[in-house]
Each structure stands twice: as structure tokens, then as C-alpha cells.
C-alpha positions as CSV (number, residue, x, y, z in Angstrom):
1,X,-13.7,2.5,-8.3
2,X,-10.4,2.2,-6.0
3,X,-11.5,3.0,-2.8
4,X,-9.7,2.8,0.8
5,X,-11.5,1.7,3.7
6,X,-11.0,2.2,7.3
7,X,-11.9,-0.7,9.8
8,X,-11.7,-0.8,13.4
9,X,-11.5,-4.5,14.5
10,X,-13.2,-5.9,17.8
11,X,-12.9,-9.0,19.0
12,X,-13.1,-11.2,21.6
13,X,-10.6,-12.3,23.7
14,X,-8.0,-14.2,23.1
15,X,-6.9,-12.1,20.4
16,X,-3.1,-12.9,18.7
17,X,-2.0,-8.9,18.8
18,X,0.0,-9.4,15.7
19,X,-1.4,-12.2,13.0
20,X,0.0,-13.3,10.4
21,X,-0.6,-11.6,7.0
22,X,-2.2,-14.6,5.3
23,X,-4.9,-14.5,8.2
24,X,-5.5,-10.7,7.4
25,X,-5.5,-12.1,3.9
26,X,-8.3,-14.7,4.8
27,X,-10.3,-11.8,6.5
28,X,-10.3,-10.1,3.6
29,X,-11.5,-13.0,1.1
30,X,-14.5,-13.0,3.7
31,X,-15.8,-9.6,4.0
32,X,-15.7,-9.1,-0.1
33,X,-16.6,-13.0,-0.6
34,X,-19.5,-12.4,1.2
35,X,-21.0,-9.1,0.8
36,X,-19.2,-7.6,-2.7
37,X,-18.6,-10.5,-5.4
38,X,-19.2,-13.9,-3.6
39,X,-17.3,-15.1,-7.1
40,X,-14.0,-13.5,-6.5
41,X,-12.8,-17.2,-5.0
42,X,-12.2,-18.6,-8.4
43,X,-10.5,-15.0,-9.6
44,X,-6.8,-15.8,-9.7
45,X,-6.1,-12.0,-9.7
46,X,-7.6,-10.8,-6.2
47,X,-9.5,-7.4,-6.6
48,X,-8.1,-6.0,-3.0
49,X,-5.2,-5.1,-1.5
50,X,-4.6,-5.3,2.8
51,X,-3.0,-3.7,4.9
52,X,-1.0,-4.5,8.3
53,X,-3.2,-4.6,11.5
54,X,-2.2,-1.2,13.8
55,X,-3.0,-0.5,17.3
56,X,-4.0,2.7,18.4
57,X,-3.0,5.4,21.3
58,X,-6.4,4.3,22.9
59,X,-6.0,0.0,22.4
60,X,-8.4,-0.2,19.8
61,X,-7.5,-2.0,16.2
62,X,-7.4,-0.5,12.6
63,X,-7.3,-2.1,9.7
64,X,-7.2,-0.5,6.2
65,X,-8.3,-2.5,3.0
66,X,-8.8,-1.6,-0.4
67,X,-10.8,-2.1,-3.4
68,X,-10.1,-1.8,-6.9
69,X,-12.7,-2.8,-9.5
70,X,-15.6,0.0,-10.3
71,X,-17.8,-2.1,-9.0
72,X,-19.1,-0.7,-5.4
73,X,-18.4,-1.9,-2.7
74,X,-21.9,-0.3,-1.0
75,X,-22.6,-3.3,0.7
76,X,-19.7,-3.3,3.6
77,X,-19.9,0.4,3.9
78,X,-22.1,1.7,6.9
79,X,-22.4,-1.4,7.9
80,X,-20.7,-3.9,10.4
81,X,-19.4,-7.4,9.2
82,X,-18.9,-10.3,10.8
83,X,-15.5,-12.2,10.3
84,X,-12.9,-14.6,11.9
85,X,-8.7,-14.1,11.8
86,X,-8.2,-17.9,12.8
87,X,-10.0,-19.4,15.5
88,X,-11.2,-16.2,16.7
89,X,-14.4,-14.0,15.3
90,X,-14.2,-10.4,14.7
91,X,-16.2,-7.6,14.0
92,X,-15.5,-5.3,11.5
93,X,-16.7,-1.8,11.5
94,X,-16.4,0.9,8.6
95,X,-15.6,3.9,9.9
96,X,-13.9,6.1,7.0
97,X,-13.9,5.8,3.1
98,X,-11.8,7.5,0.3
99,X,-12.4,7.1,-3.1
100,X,-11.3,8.0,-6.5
101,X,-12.3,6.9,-9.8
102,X,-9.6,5.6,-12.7
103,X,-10.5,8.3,-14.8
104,X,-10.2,11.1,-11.6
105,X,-6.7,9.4,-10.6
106,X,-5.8,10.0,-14.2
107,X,-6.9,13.8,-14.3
108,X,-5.6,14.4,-10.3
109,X,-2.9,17.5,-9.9
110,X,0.3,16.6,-12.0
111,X,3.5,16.4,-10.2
112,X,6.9,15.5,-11.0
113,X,7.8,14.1,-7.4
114,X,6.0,11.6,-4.7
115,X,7.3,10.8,-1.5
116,X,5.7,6.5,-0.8
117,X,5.9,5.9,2.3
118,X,6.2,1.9,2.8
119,X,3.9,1.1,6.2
120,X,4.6,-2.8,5.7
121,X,7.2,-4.8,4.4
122,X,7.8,-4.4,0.6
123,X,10.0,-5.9,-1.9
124,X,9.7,-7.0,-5.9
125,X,10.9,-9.2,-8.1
126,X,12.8,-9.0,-11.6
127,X,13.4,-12.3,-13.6
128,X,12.8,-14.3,-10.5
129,X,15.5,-12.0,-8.5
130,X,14.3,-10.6,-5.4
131,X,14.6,-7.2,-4.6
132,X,14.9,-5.2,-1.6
133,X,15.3,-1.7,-3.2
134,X,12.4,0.3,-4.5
135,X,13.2,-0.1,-8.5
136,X,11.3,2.2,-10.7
137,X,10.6,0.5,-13.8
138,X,9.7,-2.7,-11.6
139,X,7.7,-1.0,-9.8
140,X,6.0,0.8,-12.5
141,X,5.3,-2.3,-14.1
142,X,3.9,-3.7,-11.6
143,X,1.3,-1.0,-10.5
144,X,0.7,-0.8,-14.7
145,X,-0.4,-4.7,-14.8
146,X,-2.1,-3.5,-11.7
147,X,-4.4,-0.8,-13.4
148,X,-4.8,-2.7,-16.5
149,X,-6.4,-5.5,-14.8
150,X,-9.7,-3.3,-13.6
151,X,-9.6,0.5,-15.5
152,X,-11.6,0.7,-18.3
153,X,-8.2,2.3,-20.3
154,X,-5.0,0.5,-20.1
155,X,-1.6,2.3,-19.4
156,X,0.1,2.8,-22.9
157,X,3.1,0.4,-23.7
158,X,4.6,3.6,-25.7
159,X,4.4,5.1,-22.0
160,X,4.9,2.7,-20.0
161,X,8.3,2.3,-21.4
162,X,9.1,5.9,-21.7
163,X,8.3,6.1,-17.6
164,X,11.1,3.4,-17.6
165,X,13.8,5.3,-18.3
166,X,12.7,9.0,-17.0
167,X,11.5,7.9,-14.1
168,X,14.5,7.4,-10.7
169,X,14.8,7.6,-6.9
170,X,15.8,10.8,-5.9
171,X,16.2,10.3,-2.0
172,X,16.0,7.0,0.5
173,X,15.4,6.4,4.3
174,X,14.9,2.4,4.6
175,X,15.5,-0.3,6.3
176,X,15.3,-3.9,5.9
177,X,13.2,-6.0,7.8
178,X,13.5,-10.1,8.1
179,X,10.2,-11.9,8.4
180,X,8.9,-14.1,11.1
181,X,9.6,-11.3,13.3
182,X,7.5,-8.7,15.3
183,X,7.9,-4.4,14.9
184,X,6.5,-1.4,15.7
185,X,6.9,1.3,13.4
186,X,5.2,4.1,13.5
187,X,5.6,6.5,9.9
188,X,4.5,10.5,10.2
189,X,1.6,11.1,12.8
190,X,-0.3,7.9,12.6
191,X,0.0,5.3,15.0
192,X,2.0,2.9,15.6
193,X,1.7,-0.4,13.0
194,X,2.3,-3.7,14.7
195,X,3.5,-5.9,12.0
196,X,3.9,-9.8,11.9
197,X,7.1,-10.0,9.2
198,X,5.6,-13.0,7.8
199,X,4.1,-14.6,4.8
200,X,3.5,-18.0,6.7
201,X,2.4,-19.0,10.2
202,X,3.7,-22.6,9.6
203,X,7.3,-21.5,10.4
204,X,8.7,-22.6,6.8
205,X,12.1,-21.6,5.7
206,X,10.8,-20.3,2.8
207,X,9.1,-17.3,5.1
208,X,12.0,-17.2,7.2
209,X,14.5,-16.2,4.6
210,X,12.7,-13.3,3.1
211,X,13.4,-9.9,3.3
212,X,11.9,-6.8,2.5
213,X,12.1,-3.1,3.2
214,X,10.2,-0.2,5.4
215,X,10.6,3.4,5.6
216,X,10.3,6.3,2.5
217,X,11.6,7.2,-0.5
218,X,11.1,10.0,-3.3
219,X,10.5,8.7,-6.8
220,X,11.0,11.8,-9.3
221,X,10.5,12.6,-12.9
222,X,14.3,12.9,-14.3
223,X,14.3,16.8,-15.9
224,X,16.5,16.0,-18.2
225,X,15.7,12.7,-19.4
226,X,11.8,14.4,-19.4
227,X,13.4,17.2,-21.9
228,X,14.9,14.4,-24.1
229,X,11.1,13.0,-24.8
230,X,9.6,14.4,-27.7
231,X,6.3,16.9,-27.4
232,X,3.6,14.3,-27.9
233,X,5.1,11.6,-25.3
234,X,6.4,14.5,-22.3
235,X,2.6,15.4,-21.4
236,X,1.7,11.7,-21.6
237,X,4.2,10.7,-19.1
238,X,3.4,13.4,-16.9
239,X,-0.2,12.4,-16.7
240,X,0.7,8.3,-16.4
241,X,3.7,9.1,-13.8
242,X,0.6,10.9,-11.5
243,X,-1.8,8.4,-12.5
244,X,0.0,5.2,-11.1
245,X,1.9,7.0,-8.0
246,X,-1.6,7.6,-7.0
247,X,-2.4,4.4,-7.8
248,X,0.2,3.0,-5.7
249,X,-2.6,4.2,-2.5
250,X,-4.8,1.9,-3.4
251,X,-3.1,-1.1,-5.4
252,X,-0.1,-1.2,-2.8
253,X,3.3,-1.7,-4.0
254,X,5.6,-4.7,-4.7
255,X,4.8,-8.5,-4.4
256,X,2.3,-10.1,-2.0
257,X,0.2,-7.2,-1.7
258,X,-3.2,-8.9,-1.1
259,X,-1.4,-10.4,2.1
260,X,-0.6,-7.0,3.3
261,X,2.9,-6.5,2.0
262,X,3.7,-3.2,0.2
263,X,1.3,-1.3,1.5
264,X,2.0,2.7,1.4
265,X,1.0,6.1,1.3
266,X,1.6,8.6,-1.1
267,X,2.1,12.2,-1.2
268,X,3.2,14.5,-3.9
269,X,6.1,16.0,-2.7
270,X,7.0,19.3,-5.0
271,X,6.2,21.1,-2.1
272,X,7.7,20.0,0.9
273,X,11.3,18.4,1.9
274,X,11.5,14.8,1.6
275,X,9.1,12.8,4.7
276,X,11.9,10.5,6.2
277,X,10.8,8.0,8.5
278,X,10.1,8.0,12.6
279,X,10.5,4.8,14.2
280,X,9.1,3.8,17.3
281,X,10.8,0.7,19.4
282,X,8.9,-1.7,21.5
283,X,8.8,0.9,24.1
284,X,7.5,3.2,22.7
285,X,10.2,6.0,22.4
286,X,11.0,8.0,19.2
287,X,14.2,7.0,17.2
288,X,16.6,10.1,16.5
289,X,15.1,10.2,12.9
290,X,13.2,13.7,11.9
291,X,9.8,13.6,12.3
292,X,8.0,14.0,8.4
293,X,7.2,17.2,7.2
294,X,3.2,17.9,6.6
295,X,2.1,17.4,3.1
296,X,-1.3,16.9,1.0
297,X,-1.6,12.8,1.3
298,X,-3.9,10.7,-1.4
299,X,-5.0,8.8,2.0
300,X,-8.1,9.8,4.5
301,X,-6.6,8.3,7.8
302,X,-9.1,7.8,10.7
303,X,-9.5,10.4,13.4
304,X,-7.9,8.5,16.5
């Protein structure tokens, strides 16, 4: 079943503070290589999503990864794995775990708004386009292709479509982010994340050119367009709109995310004003931006 796992990284010195993503990418293959489905090599769709290496108050190193199949992932929980980011080994010790299954996702409290909160670089891509905005039906059919690929029930095309045109961005607070570049951002009360901006350590202009976006925004189920549905198809896009922005958790959102792009929390947001973002610059000083407003979050982050 999805589940979310919380790493803290040792390793020996030297130590690059901020690898690339496709190293992070490469630790990832090993640990669920190794000790989950040693076949998942030849899998052209990888089972896992990453997420961006953070540093903590107190030095030490979190990682977050997550699994989507309903197979377990027993074997790399209570334990600690061995691994190598480059040149350099690592251990990996679990230290938290949050899990829900396809069917519990599916049945979780309804809710007609979600606030994602993007902790690394995000972007998608429409007819070979790139984007740099979060785009609703994109984005939905992207965490839908998602889903289908390891839930035992796939997301309705009747649906699916629907949530396309019901489904908008209600508010924004992003900014765009270049790769081959260095931040530290730091969204709600969690630490700072220190994020390498790129794709590819090898300094090609490919990875030098893209962009991608960091920061929040609320995605909302349109009233009126909701109205407009008729009475079977309303409660069915109610229940896949929750479904998949709960999803979003685990799968990540956007293009790249098994190299620890579009990686994001999620927080139904009925309740509460929208969360905008808090930055935090190299030295370490708040940005003028509001500080989030608490909230119920999908996410289990580690006690630091």
C-alpha cells in the first residue's frame, strides 16, 4: 500500500551537502532493489517516489521516500540499510512510517479544497509543453495514470474527465526556481530543505534551462461547475477529487518525480486560510511571507 518513509542519513565524511537528485534517485533503486523487489530494474515505471535531502536544526539528514505498490515494504522498515549517494556510503535508518491503503485513501474525509504544498521543484508537461503552473487537469492526469498503475481499481475515465473541468486553482504563492542551483526553503514548521535544482550533475544544457516551481497553492472543487454535474457523477467526483489529492502525498506531483521533483504535502484545507509559504535565505532568516496556518496534514513528519 502507499506508504511514506522517514530516513535519517549518516554518512561519512566527505559528504556533498546537496546531491544531485539522480543520486537520491540511485539511492533509492538500492534500498528497494535490494530489500523490496530486486526486479524493479527492468520496471520501466518505477514503484517509488523521492524526495529532496533536508538538514535539520540539529545537523543531522532526513530523507523521505515513498512506496506505492501493496506489496510491503517490511523488509527496510526497523531496520538499517546500507547504501552509497556517489562515491560515498550511507546509512539509512527508518525512523517513521505512514501508510494508507488505495481503498482507505478512497474512503478518507471528503473535502472540496487542498492546500499542496510543493517542497521541491515541480513542473508538468502538456503535448510536449512545459509547464511552470500547477494545471489541474494535468495534474490530475497525471496522479490518475499514477494510481492506475498499482490500485487494484482504476480511476474512472467518465470521472477523470468530469474532474477536468470542475476542478481549478483557487489561490497561489510560488515561485520559480532554475536548476543547477542551490536553496534553502523551508515550508510550515519543518526544516529547512536544501535542494540541488538539478536533474543532471554532468552540467548539460538541457538541466540548465529547466524550470520549475516551489511554494503552495489551493486546488478547489468549482461549486458551480460541481452543481452542473448530474446526481450519479457529483458524489463520484467528490470521492476521486479526495482520493488522488491524497494521493498526491505519496505519488508526488508533476514530471521527474522518482528523482525527487514534485514532491509535496497535502492538507485539506476547508478549515483553515490558505498555508502560504515561509522562505528561509542562506542565512537563515525568515522572509516577510506569513507563516502557514496549522491544519490536519496526510504526512507523519519526524519529530526533530
Amino acid at each position: 500500500m502507499p506508504t511514506r518513509i522517514v530516513l535519517r542519513v549518516d554518512a561519512g565524511e566527505p559528504f556533498v551537502a546537496h546531491p544531485p537528485f539522480r543520486r537520491l534517485h540511485g539511492l533509492a533503486c538500492q534500498l528497494f532493489e535490494r530489500h523490496v523487489q530486486p526486479s524493479m530494474h527492468r520496471a520501466q515505471v518505477k514503484p517509488f517516489t523521492v524526495g529532496p535531502l533536508v538538514r535539520r536544526p540539529d545537523g543531522s539528514r532526513e530523507w523521505q521516500v515513498t512506496w506505492l505498490p501493496d506489496e510491503a515494504v517490511s523488509p527496510v522498515l526497523g531496520r538499517t540499510v546500507q547504501g552509497r549517494v556517489g562515491e560515498v556510503p550511507v546509512t539509512l535508518i527508518p525512523e517513521l512510517v505512514h501508510h494508507r491503503s488505495f481503498r482507505a485513501l478512497r474512503a478518507a474525509d471528503r473535502s472540496v479544497s487542498f492546500d499542496l504544498q510543493f517542497r521541491s521543484p515541480t513542473w508538468f508537461s502538456r503535448s510536449g509543453v512545459e509547464l511552470v503552473l500547477p494545471d489541474p487537469p494535468v495534474m490530475l492526469a497525471g496522479l490518475a495514470r499514477r494510481w492506475n498503475e498499482f490500485a487494484p481499481s482504476a480511476v474512472p475515465s467518465e470521472v477523470l474527465g468530469a474532474l477536468s473541468r470542475v476542478v481549478q486553482v483557487a489561490a497561489v504563492d510560488l515561485q520559480t526556481v532554475r536548476t543547477n542551483a542551490v536553496r534553502e526553503v523551508r515550508f510550515g514548521h519543518g526544516p529547512p530543505a536544501l535542494v540541488r535544482l538539478d536533474l543532471d550533475d554532468r552540467g548539460s544544457r538541457a538541466a540548465a534551462d529547466r524550470a520549475g516551481f516551489v511554494g503552495a497553492a489551493r486546488v478547489v472543487l468549482a461549486a458551480a461547475a460541481l452543481r452542473s454535474l448530474d446526481d450519479l457523477l457529483r458524489p463520484a467526483c467528490e470521492e476521486w477529487f479526495g482520493a488522488l489529492m491524497w494521493f498526491a502525498a505519496f505519488a508526488g506531483v508533476g514530471k521527474a518525480t522518482t528523482q525527487g521533483y514534485g514532491w509535496c504535502d497535502v492538507t485539506a484545507a476547508d478549515a483553515g486560510p490558505f498555508r502560504r509559504r515561509v522562505l528561509v535565505g542562506r542565512s537563515g532568516e525568515r522572509s516577510r511571507r506569513s507563516r502557514p496556518a496549522g491544519g490536519p496534514s496526510v504526512t507523519t513528519e519526524a519529530a526533530v
